[in-house]
N, C-alpha and C positions, 0 to 999 in steps of 0.2 A: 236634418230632422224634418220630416214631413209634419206640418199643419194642419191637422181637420177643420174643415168649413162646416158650419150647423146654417141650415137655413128653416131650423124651427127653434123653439126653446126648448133646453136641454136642461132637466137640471137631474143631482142626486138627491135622494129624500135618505136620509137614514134615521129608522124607526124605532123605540123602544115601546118593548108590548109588556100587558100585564102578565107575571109569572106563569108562564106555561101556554101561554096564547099564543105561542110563535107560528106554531103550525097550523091556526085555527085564520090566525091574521096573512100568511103565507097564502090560503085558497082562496082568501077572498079577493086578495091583491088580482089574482087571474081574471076576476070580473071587472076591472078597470081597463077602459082598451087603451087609455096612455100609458101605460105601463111598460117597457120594453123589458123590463129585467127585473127580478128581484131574488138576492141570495142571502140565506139564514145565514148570520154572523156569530160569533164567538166575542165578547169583552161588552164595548160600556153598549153597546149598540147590539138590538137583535135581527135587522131585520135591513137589507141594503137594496136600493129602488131606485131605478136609472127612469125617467119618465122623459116622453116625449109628448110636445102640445105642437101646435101651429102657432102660438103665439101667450105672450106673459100672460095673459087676462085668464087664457082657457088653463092653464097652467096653476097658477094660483086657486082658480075655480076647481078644480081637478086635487089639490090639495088640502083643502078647508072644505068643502061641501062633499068627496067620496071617501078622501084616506081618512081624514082625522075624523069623519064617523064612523070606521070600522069601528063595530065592536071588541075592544083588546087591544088597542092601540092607545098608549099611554103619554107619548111626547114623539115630534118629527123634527127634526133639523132638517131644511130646504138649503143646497148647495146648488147657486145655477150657475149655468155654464155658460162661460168669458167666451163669443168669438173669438179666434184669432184674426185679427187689421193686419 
């Protein structure tokens, strides 16, 4: 089983938008340049955000000061990502 190495911080954001905002909160995401990913979901979550930083600080900052004030962005769960040692 190969290991990936991150040598910046990695984490998942996964988003729930207000009813019908998915596709309103999807264009905006494009204006974040830590953004590497993001795919419209199906069940408790709408909205899946793979983000890369240089480091936790900018990362966090990049979460509380650009995502959670989109407009139509309801709640984030932040899943960061374990090095593998």
């Amino acid at each position: 089983m190969e290991t990936k190495q991150y040598q910046n911080a990695v984490a998942i954001l996964l988003i729930t938008t207000d009813p019908g905002a998915e596709r309103k909160v999807m264009k905006l995401l494009e204006n974040v340049d830590e953004v590497a990913e993001s795919l419209l979901l199906f069940g408790e979550y709408d909205i899946f955000v793979k983000i890369v930083c240089s480091d936790f600080g900018l990362l966090s900052a990049v979460v509380i000061n650009k995502i959670r004030n989109i407009s139509g962005v309801e709640t984030t769960k932040t899943l960061t990502v374990a090095p593998m040692l």
